[in-house]
TIMI-2910 file (N, C-alpha, C, CB; in pm, 1 decimal, decimal comma, always signed):
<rs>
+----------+----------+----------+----------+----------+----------+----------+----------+----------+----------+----------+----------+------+
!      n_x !      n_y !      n_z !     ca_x !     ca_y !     ca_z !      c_x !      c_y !      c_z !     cb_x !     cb_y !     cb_z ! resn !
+----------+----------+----------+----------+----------+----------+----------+----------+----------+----------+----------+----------+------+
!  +3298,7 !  +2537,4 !  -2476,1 !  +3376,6 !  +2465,2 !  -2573,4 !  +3517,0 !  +2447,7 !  -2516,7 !  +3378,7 !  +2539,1 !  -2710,3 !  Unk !
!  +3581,8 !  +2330,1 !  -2479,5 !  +3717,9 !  +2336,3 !  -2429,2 !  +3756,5 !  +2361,9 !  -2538,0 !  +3785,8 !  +2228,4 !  -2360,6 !  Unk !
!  +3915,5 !  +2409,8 !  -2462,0 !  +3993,4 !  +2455,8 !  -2550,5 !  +3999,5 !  +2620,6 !  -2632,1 !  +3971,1 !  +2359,1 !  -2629,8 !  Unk !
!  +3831,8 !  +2665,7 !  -2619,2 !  +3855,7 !  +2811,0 !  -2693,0 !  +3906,8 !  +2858,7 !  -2535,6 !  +3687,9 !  +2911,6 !  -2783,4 !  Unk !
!  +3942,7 !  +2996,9 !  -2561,7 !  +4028,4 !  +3162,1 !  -2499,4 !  +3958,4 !  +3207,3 !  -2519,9 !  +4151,1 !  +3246,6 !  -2542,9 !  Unk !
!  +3896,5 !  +3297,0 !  -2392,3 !  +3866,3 !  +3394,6 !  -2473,0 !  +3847,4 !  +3494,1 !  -2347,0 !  +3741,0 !  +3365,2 !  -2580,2 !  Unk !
!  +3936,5 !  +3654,0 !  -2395,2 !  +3962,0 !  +3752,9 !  -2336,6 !  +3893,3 !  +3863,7 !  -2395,8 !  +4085,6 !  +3763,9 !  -2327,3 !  Unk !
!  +3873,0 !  +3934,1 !  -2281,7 !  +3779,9 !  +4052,0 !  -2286,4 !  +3829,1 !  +4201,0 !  -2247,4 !  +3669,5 !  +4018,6 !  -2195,4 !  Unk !
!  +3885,1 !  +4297,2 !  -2318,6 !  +3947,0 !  +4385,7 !  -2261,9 !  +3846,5 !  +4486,3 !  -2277,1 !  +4077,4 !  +4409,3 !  -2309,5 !  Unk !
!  +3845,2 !  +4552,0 !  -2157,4 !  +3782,8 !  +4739,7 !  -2226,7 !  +3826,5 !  +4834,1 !  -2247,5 !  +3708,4 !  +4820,5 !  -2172,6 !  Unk !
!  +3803,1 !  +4924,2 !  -2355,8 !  +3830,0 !  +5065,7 !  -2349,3 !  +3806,1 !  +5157,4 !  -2337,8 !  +3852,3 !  +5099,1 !  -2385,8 !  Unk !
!  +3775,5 !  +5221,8 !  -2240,4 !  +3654,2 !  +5297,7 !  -2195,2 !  +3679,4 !  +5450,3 !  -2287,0 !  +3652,4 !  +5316,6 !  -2000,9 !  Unk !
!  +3806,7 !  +5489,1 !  -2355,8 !  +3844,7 !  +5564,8 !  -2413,1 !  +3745,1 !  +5586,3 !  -2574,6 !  +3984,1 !  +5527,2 !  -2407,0 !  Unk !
!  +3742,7 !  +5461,7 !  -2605,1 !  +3681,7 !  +5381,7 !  -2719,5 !  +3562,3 !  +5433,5 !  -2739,2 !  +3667,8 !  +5235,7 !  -2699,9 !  Unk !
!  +3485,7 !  +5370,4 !  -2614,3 !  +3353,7 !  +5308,1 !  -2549,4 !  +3388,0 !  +5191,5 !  -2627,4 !  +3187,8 !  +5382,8 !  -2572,6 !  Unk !
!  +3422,5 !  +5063,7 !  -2637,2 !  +3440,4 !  +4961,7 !  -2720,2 !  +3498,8 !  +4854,0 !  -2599,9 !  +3542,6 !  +5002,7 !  -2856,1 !  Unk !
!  +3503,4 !  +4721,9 !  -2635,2 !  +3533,4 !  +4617,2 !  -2515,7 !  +3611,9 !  +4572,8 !  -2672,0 !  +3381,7 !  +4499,7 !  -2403,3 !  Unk !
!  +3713,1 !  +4474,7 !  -2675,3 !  +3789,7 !  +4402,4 !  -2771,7 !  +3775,4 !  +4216,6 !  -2705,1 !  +3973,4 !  +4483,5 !  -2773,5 !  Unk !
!  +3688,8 !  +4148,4 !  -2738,8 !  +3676,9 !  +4032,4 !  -2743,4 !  +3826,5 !  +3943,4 !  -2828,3 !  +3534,3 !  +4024,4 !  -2807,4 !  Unk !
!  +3895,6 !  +3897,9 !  -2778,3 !  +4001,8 !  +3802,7 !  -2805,7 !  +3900,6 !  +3668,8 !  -2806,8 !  +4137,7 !  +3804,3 !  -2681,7 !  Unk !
!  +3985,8 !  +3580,3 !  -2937,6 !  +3935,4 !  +3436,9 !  -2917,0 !  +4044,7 !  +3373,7 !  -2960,9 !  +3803,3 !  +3389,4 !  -2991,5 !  Unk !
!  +4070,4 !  +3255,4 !  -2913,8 !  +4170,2 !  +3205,3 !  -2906,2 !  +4139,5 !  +3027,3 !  -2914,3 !  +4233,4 !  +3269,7 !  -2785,1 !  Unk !
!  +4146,8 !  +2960,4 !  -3053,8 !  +4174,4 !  +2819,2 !  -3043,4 !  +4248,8 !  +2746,5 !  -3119,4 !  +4082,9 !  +2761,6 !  -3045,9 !  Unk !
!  +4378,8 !  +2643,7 !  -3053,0 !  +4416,9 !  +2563,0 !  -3082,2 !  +4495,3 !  +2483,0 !  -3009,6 !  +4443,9 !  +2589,9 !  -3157,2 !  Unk !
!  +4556,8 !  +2409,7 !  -3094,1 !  +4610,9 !  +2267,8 !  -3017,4 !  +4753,2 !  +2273,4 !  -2936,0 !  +4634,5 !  +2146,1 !  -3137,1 !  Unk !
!  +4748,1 !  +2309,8 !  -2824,0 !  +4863,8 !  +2337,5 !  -2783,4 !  +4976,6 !  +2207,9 !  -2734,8 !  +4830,1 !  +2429,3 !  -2681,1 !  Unk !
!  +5095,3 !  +2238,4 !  -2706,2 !  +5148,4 !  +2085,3 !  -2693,1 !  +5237,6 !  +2150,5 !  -2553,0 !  +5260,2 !  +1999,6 !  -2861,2 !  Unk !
!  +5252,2 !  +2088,5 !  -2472,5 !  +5350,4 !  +2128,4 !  -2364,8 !  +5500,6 !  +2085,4 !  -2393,1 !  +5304,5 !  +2063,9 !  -2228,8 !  Unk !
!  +5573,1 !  +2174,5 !  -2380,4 !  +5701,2 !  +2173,8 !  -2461,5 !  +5814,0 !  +2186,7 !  -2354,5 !  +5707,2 !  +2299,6 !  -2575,5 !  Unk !
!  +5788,6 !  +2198,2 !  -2193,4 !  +5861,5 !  +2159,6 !  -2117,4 !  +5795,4 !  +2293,8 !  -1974,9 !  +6030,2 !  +2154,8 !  -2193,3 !  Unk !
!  +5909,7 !  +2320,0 !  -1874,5 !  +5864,8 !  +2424,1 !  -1738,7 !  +5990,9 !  +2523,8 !  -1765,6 !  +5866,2 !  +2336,6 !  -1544,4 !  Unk !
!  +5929,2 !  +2619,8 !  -1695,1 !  +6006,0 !  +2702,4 !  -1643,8 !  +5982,0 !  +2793,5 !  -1508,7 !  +6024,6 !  +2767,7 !  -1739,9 !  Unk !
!  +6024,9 !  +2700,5 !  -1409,0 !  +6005,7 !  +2717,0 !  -1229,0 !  +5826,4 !  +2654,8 !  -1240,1 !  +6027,6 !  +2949,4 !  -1144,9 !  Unk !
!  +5756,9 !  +2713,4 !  -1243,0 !  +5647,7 !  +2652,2 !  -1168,8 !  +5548,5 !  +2710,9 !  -1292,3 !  +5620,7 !  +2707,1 !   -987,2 !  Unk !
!  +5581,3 !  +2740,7 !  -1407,8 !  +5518,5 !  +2756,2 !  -1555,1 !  +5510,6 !  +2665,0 !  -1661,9 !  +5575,0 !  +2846,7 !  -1615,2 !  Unk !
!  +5428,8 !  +2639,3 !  -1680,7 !  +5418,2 !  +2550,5 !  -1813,1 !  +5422,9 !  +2619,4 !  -1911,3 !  +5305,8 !  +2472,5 !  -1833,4 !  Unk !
!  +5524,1 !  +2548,6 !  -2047,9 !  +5515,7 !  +2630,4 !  -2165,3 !  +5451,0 !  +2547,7 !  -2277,6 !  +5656,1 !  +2682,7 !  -2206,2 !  Unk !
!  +5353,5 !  +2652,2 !  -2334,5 !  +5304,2 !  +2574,1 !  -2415,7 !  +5336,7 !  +2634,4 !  -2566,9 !  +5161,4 !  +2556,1 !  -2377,5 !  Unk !
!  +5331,4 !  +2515,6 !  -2667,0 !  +5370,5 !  +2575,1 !  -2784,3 !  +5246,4 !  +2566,3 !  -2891,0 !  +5502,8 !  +2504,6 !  -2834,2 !  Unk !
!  +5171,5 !  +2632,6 !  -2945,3 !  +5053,7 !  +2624,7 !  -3040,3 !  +5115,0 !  +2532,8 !  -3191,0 !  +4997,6 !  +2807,4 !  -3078,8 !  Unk !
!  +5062,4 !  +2420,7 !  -3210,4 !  +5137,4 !  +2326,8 !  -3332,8 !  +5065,3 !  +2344,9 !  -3437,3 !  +5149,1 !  +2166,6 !  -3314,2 !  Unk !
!  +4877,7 !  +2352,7 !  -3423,8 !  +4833,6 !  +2397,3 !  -3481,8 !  +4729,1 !  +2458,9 !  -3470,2 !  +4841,3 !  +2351,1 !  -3532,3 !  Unk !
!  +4674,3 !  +2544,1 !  -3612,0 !  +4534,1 !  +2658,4 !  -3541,3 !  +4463,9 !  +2545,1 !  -3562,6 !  +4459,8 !  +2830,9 !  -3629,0 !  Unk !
!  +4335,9 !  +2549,4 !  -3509,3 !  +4182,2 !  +2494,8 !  -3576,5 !  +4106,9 !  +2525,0 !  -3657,1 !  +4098,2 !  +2490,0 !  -3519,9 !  Unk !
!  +4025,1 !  +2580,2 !  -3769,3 !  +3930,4 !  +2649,6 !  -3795,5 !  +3820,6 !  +2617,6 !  -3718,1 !  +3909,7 !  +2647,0 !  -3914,3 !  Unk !
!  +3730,6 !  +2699,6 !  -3651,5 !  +3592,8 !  +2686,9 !  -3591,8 !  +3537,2 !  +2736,3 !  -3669,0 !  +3556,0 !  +2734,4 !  -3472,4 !  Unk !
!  +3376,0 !  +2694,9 !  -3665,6 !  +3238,5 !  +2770,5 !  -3763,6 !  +3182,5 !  +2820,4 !  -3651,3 !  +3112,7 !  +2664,4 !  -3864,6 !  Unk !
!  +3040,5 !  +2916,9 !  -3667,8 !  +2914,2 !  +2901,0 !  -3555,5 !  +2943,2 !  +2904,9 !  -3447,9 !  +2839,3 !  +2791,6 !  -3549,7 !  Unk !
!  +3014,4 !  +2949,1 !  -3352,1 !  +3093,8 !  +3005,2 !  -3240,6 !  +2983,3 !  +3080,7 !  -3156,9 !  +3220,4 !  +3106,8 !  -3293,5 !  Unk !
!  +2900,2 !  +3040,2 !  -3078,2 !  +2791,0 !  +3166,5 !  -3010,4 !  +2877,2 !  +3218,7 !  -2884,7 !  +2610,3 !  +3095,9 !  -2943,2 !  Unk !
!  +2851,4 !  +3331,7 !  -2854,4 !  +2882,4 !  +3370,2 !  -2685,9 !  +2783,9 !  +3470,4 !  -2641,8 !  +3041,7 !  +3442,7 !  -2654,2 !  Unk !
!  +2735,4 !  +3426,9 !  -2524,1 !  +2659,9 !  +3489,8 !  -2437,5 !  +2731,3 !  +3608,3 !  -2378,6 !  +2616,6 !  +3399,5 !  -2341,7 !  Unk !
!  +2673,7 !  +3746,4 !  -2384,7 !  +2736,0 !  +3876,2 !  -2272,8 !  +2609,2 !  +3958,0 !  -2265,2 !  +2887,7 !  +3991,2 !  -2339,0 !  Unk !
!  +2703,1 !  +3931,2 !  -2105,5 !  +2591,9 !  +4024,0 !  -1996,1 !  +2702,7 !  +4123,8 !  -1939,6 !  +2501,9 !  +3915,5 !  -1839,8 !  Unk !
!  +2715,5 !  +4208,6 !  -2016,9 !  +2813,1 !  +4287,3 !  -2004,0 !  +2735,6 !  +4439,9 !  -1914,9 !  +2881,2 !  +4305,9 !  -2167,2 !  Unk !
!  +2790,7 !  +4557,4 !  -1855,0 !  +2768,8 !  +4670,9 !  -1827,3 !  +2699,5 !  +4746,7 !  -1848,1 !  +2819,8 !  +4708,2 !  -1836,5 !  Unk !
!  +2722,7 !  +4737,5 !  -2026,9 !  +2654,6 !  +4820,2 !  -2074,4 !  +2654,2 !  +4737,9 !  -2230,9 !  +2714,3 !  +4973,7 !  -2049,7 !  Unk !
!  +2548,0 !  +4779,7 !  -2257,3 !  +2445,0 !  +4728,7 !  -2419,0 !  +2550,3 !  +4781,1 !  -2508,3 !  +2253,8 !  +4824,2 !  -2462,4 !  Unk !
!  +2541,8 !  +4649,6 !  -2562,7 !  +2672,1 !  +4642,2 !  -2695,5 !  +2566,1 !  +4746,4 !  -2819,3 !  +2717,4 !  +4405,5 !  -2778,5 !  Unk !
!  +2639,0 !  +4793,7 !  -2914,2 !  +2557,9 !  +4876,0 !  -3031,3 !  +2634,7 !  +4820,1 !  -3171,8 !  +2575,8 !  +5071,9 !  -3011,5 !  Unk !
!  +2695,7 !  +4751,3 !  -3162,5 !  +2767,3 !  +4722,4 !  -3283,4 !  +2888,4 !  +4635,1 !  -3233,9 !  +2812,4 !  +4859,1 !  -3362,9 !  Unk !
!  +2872,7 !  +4522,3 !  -3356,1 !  +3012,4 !  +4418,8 !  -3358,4 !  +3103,4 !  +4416,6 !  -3469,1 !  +2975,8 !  +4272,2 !  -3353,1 !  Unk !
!  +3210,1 !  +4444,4 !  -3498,0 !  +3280,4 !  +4434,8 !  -3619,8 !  +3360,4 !  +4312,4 !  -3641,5 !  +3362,7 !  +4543,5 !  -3631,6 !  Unk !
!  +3428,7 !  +4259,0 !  -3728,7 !  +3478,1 !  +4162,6 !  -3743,1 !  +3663,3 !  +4194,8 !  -3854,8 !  +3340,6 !  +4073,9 !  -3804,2 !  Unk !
!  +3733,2 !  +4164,5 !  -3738,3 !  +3843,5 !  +4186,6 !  -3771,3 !  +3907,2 !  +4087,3 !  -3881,5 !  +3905,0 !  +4194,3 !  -3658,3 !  Unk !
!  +3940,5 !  +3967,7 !  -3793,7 !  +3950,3 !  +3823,1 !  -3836,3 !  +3893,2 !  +3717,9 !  -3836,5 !  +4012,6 !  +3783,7 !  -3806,2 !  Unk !
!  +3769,5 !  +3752,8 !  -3792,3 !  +3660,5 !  +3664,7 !  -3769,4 !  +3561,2 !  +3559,8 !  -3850,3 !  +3596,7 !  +3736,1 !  -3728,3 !  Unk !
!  +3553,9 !  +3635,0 !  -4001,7 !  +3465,1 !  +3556,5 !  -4076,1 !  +3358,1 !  +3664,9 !  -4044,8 !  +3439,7 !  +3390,6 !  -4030,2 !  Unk !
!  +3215,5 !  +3663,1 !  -4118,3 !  +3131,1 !  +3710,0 !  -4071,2 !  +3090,1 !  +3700,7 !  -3916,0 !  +3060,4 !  +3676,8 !  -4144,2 !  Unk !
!  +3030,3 !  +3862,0 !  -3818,8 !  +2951,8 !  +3865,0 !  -3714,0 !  +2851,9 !  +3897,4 !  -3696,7 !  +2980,8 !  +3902,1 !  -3650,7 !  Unk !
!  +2725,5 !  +3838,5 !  -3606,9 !  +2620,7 !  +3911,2 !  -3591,9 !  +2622,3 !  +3922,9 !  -3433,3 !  +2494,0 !  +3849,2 !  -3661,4 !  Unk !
!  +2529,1 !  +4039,7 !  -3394,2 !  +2505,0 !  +4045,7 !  -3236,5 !  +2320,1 !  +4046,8 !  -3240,7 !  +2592,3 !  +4219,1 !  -3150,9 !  Unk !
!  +2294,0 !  +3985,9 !  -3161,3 !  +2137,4 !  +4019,0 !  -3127,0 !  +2106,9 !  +3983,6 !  -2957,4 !  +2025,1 !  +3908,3 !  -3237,3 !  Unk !
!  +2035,5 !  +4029,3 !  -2926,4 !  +1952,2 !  +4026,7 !  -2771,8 !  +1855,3 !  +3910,1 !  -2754,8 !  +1852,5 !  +4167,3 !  -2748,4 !  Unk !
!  +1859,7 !  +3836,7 !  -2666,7 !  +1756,0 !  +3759,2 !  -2607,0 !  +1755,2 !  +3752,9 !  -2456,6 !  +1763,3 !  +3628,0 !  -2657,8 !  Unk !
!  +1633,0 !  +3780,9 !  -2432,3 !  +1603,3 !  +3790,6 !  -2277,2 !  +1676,4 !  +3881,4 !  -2199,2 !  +1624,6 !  +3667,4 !  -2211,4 !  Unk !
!  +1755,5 !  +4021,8 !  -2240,7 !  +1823,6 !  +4114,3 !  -2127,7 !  +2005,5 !  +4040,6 !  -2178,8 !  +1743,0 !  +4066,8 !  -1908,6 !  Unk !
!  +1988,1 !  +3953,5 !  -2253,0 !  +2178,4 !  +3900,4 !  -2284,2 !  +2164,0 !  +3913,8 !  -2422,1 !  +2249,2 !  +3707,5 !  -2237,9 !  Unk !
!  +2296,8 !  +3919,0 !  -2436,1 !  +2348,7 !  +3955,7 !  -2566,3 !  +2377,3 !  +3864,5 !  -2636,8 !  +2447,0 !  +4026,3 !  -2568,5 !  Unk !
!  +2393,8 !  +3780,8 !  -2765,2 !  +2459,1 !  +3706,4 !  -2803,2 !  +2529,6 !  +3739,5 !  -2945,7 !  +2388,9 !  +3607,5 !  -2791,0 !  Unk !
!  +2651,6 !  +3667,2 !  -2908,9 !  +2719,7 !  +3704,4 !  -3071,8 !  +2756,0 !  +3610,7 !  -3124,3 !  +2839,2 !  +3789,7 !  -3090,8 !  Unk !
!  +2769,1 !  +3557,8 !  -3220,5 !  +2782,4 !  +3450,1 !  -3366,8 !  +2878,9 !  +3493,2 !  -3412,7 !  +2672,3 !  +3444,3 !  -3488,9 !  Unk !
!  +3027,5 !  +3459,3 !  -3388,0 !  +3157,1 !  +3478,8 !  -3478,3 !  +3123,5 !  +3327,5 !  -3591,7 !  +3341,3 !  +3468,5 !  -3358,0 !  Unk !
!  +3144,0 !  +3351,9 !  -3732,9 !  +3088,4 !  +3306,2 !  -3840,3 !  +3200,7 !  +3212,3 !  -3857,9 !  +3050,3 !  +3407,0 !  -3952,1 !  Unk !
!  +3350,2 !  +3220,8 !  -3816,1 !  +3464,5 !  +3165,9 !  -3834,1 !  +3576,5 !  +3198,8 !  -3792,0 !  +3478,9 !  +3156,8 !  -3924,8 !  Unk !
!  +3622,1 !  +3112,1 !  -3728,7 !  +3794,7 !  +3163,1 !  -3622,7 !  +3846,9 !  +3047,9 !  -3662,0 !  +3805,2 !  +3182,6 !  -3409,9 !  Unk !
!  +3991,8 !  +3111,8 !  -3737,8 !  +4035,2 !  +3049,8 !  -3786,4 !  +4201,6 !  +3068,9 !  -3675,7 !  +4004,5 !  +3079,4 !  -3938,8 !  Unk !
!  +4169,3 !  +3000,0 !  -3571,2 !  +4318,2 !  +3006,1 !  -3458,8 !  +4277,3 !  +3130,0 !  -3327,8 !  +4501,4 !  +3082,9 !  -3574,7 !  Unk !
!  +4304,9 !  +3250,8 !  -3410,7 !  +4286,5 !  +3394,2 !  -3318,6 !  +4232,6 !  +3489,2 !  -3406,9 !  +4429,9 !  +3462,6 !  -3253,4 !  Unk !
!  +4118,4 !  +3558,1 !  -3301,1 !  +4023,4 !  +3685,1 !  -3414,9 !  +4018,8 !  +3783,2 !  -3275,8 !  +3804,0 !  +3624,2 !  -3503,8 !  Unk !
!  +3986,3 !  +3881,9 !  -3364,2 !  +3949,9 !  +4001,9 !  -3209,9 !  +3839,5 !  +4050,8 !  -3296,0 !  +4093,0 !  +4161,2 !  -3142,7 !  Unk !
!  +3695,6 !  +4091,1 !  -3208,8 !  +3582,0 !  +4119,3 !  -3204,0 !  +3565,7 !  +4242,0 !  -3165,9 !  +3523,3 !  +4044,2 !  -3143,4 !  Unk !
!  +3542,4 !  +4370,4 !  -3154,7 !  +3541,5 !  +4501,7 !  -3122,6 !  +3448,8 !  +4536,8 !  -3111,1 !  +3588,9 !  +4574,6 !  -3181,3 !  Unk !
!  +3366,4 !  +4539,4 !  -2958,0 !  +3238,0 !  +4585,9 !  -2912,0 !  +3206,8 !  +4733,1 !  -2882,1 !  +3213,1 !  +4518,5 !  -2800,3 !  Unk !
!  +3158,3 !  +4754,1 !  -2958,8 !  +3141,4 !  +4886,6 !  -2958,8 !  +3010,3 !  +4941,8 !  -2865,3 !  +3130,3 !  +4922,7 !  -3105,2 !  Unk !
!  +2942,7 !  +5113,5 !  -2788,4 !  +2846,5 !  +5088,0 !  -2691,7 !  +2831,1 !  +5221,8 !  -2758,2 !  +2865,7 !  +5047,2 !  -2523,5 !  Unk !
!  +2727,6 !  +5288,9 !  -2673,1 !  +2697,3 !  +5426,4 !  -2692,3 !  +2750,5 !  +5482,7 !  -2532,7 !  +2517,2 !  +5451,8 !  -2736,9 !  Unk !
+----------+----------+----------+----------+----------+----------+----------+----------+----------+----------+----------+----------+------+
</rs>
């Protein structure tokens, strides 16, 4: 999907990975040396959002921060998750055993 972000941090402290998602309309608002700055004008709402992970280790649970409803389920050895609604920026919290 152009335009979504989306960052993946781990915490191995956790056992949990934190999925960032990130969409909207950004506008370029000028440089600074060899940076573009961009300014977010507005969020989007998204629905039905899937993402595929083939992550390390087998997710055991998805929670939903800002997300709208989540589900996670398995097909074929990958993971997939269904954020229900992102409305701009949500964080997803993958939890493992």
């Amino acid at each position: 999907m152009p335009g979504l972000r989306v960052i993946l941090r781990h915490q191995p402290e956790n056992k949990r990975y934190l999925l960032h998602t990130l969409f909207s309309t950004p506008r370029l608002r000028g440089q600074n040396k060899s940076t573009n700055i961009e300014v977010i004008q507005e969020k989007v709402r998204l629905r039905d959002i899937s993402l595929d992970l083939k992550l390390p280790r087998s997710i055991t649970g998805a929670e939903s921060v800002d997300a709208g409803e989540v589900t996670l389920s398995t097909v074929g050895g990958i993971q997939r998750l269904l954020i229900g609604e992102l409305n701009g920026h949500a964080v997803v919290p993958l939890s493992y055993a």
